[in-house]
C-alpha positions as CSV (number, residue, x, y, z in Angstrom):
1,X,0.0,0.0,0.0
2,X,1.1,3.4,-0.9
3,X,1.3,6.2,2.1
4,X,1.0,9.5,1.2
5,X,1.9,11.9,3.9
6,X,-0.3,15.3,2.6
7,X,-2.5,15.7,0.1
8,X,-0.6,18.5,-1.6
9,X,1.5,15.7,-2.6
10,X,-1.1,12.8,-3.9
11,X,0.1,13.0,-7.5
12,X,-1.5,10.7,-10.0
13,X,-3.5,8.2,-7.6
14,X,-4.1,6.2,-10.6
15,X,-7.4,4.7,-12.7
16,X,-10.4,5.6,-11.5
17,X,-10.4,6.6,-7.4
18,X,-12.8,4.8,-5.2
19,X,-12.5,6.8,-1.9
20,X,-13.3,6.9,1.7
21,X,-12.7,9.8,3.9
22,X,-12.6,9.5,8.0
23,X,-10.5,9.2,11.1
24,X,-10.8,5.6,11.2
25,X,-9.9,5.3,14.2
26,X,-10.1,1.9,15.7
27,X,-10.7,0.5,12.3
28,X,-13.5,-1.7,13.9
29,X,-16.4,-3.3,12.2
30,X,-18.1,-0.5,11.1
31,X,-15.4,0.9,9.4
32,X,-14.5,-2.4,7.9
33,X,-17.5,-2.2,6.3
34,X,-17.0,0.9,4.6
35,X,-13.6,-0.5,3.8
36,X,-14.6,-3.5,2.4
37,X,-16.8,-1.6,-0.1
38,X,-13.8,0.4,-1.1
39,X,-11.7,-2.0,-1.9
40,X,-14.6,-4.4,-3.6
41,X,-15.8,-1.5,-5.5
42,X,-12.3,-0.3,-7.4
43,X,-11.9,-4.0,-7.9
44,X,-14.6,-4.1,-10.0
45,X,-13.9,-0.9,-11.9
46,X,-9.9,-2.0,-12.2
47,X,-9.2,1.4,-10.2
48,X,-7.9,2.8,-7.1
49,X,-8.9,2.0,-3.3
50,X,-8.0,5.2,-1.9
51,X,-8.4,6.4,1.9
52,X,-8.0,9.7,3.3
53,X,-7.5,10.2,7.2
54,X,-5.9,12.6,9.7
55,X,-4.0,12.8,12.2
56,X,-4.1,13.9,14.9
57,X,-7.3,13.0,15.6
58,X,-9.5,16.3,14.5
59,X,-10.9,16.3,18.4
60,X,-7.2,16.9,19.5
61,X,-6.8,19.8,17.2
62,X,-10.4,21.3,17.5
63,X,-11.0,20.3,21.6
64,X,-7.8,18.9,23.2
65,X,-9.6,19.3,26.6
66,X,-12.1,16.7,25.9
67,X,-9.7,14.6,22.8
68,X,-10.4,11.0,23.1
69,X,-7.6,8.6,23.7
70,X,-6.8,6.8,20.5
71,X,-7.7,2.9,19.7
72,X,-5.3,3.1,17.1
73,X,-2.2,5.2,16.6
74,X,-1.2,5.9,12.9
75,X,0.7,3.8,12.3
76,X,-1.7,0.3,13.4
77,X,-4.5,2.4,11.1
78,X,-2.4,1.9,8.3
79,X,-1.3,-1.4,8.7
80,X,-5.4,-2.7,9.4
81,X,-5.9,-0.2,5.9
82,X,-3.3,-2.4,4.1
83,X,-5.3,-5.3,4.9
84,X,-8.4,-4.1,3.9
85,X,-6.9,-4.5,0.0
86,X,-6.5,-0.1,0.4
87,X,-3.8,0.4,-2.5
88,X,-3.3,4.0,-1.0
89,X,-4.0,6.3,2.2
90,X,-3.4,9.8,2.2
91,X,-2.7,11.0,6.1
92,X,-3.5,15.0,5.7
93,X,-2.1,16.5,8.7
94,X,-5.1,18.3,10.8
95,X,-4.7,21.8,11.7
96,X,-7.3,24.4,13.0
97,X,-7.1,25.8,9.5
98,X,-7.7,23.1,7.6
99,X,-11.1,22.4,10.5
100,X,-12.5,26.2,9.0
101,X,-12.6,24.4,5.2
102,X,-16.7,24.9,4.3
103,X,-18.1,21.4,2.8
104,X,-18.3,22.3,-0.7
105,X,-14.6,23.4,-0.5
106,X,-13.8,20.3,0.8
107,X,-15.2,18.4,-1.8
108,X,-14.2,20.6,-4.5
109,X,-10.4,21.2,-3.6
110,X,-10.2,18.2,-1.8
111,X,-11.8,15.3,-3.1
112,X,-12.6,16.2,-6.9
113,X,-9.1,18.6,-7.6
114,X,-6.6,16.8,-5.7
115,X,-7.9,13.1,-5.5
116,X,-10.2,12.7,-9.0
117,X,-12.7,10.9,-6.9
118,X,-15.1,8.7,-9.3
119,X,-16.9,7.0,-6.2
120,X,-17.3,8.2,-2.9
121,X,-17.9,5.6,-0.3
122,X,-19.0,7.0,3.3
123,X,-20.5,5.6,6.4
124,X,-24.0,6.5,7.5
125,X,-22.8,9.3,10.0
126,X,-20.4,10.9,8.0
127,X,-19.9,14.3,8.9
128,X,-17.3,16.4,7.3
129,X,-15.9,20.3,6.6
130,X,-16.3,23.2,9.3
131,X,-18.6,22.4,12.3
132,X,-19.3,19.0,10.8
133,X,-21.7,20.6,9.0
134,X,-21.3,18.6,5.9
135,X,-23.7,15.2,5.7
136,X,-23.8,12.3,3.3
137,X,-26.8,13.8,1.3
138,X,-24.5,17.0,0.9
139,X,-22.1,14.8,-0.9
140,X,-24.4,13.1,-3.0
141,X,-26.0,16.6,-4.1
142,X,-22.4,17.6,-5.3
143,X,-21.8,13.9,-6.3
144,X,-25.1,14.3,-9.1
145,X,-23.7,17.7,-10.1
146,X,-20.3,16.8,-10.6
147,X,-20.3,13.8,-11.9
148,X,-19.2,10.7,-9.2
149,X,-21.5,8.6,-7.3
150,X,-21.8,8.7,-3.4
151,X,-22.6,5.0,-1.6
152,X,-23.6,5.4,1.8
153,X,-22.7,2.5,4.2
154,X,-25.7,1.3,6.2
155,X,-24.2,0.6,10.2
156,X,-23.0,-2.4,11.7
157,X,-25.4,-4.1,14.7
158,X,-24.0,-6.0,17.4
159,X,-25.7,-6.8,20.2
160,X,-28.4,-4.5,19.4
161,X,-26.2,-1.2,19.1
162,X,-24.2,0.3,16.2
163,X,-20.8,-0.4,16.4
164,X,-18.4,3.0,17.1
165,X,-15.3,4.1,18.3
166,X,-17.0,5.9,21.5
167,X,-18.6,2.2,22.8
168,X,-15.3,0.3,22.2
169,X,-13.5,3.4,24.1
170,X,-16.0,2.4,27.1
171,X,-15.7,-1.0,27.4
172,X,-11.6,-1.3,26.9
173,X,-11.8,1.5,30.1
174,X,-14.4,-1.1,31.9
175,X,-11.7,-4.3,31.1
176,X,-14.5,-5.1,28.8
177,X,-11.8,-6.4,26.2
178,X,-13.6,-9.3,24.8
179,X,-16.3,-7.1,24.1
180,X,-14.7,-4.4,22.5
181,X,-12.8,-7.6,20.4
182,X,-16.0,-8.3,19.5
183,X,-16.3,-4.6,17.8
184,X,-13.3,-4.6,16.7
185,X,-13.0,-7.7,15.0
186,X,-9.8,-8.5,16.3
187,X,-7.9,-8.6,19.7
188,X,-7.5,-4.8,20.8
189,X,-3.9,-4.5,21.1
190,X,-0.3,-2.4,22.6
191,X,2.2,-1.8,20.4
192,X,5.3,-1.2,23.3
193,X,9.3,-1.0,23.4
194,X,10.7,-3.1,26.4
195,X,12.9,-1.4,29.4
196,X,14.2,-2.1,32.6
197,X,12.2,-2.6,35.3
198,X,12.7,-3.1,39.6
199,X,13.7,-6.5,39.0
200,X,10.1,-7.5,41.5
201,X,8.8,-10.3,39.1
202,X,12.0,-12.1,38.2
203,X,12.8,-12.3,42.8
204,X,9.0,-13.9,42.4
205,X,10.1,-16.7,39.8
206,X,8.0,-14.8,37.2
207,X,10.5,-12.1,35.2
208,X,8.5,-9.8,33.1
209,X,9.5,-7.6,29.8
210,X,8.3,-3.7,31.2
211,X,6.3,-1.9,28.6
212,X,6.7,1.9,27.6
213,X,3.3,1.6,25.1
214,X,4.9,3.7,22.0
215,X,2.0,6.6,22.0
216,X,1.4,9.0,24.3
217,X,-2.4,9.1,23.4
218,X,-2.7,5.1,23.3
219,X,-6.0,3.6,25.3
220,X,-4.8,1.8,28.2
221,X,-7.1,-0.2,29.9
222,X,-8.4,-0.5,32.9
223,X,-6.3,-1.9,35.4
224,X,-5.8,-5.7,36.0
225,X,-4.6,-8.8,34.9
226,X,-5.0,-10.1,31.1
227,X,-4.1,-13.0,29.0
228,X,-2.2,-12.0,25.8
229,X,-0.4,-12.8,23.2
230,X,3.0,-11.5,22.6
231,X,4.0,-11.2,18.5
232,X,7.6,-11.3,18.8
233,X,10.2,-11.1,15.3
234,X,10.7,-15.4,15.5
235,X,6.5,-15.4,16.0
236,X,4.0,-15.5,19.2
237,X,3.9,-16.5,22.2
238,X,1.5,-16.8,25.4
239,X,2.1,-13.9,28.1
240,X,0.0,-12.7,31.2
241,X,0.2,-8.7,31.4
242,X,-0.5,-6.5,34.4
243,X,-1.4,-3.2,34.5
244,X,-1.7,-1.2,36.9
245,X,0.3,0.6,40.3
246,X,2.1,-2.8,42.2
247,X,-0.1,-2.3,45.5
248,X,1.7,-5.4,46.6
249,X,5.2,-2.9,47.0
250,X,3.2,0.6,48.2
251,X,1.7,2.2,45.3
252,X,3.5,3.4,42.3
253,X,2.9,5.3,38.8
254,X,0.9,2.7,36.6
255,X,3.1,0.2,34.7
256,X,2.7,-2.6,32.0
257,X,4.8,-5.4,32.6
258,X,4.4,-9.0,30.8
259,X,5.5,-12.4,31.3
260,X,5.8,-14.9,28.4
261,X,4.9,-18.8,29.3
262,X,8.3,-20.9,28.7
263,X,10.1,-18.2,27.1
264,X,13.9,-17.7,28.1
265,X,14.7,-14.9,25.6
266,X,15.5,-11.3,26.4
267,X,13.5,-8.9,25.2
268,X,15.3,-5.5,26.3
269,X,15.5,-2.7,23.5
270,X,12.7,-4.3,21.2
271,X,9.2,-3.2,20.1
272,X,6.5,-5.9,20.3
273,X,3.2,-5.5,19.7
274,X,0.8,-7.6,22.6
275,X,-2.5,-9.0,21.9
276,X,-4.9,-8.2,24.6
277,X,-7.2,-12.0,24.9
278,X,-9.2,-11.6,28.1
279,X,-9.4,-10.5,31.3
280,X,-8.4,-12.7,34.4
281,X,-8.6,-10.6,37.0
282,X,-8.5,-6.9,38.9
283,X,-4.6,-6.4,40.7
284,X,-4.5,-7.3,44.5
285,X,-2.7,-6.2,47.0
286,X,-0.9,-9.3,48.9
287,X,0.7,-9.2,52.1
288,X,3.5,-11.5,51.4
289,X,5.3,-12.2,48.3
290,X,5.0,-15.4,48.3
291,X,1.1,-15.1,48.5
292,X,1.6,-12.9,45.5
293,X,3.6,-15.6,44.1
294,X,0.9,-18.2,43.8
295,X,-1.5,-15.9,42.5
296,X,1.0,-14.8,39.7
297,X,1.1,-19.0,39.4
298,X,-2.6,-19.7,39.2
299,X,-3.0,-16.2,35.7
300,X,-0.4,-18.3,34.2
301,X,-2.4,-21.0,34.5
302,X,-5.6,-19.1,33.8
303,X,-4.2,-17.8,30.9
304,X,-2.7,-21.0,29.0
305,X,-6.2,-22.8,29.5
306,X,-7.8,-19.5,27.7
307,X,-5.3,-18.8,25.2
308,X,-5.6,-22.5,24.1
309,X,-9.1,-22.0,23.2
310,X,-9.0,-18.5,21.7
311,X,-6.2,-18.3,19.1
């Protein structure tokens, strides 16, 4: 898949663009959806599956106050994009200025001058230009006038609710995680470099790899105990994470810390990304270590018997 970093430098997309505009972010059901039709649509046509997204997220530039933390950071949006069958994603860079563009400019400068849109694929709550003011009928008004055709993406149901970035945000902050997998249609996931750490889980017979998640704006959830899986270079590999402030020791800063089942290596310096399975547990605070101990003993446990069963 092609990046393109700003969309005063999109060049010749090539035959016939079949586009999707959004922030994507999360990437989850819905949004495969609209994806889906992108890439299914300029399949049929021999053309182009092209998406256009920002970053930072537009709430971060417009309202930083209230900014949502991110599902997924830039760089994990383009990778899911990529295996949607997207040949190229434009990331425009989101400034206060570019929030003031009016609808029709959007779509005139934007979409039509800059990208030669022939189809326009959009979910059903698409709102775009200043103030959001700009709606899916807007675009198929302009769409008739101009000359390419607007398909709007009905939403995605499960259990009873349309699926969106704002309920996944909710649940991952619960420890809902197999839930919000559920939306997501995949694990939900860290992407992390290993560091150094106190040295407290390797004294309990259980040495972990200490996280520093890569993004600042990165959803963490809620604190506990999880089963994961750990994609390492040479492949994956069963891990119990904990998050949270080691009440066991007197409370700290939070931490991530992770430790792989039967796995000898050293992990110190690399970036791994860690597949968040289920939930095992809220953290504890134990007298004696070797209370703590055991407990560690029996998420291992825990954790092997789920990760057997969900791959």
């Amino acid at each position: 898949m092609r990046t393109i970093e700003n969309i005063e430098k999109i060049g010749d997309l090539g035959f016939y663009p079949v586009v999707s505009v959004g922030t994507f972010d999360g990437v989850h059901m819905g949004h495969s959806s609209v994806l889906k039709e992108v890439a299914s649509r300029a399949t049929a046509k021999g053309g182009t599956a092209v998406v256009l997204t920002f970053d930072p997220h537009p709430q971060q530039v417009i309202a930083p106050d209230t900014a949502p933390p991110l599902l997924t950071t830039k760089e994990e949006k383009l990778k899911l994009f990529a295996l949607h069958g997207i040949h190229a994603a434009v990331v425009h860079p989101f400034t206060l200025e570019f929030s003031k563009s009016e609808p029709e400019e959007f779509v005139e400068k934007v979409l039509i001058d800059k990208i030669g849109v022939k189809e326009l694929v959009v979910g059903y709550n698409h709102a775009f230009g200043k103030g959001r003011r700009g709606v899916p009928q807007d675009l198929e008004l302009v769409g008739k006038r101009v000359g390419f055709e607007v398909i709007v993406v009905p939403p995605v149901f499960i259990a009873g609710q349309p699926v969106s970035s704002t309920r996944i945000r909710n649940l991952i902050a619960q420890g809902e995680i197999e839930k919000a997998s559920e939306l997501l249609g995949r694990n939900y996931s860290l992407t992390a470099f290993v560091g150094g750490g106190k040295g407290i889980g390797r004294r309990l017979g259980f040495p972990t790899a200490n996280l520093k998640v890569n993004h600042s704006r990165k959803l963490i959830p809620r604190d506990g105990v999880y089963a994961v899986w750990v994609i390492l270079p040479e492949g994956r590999r069963a891990g119990v994470m904990n998050i949270g402030k080691h009440p066991s020791f007197g409370e700290g800063p939070q931490s991530i810390e992770v430790h792989l089942l039967e796995f000898n290596g050293d992990l110190y310096g690399l970036q791994i990304d860690v597949r968040i399975v289920a939930r095992l547990r809220d953290e504890i605070r134990f007298m004696k270590e070797r209370d703590l101990a055991r407990q560690i003993e029996a998420d291992v446990k825990a954790a092997a018997e789920i990760l057997n069963t969900k791959p």
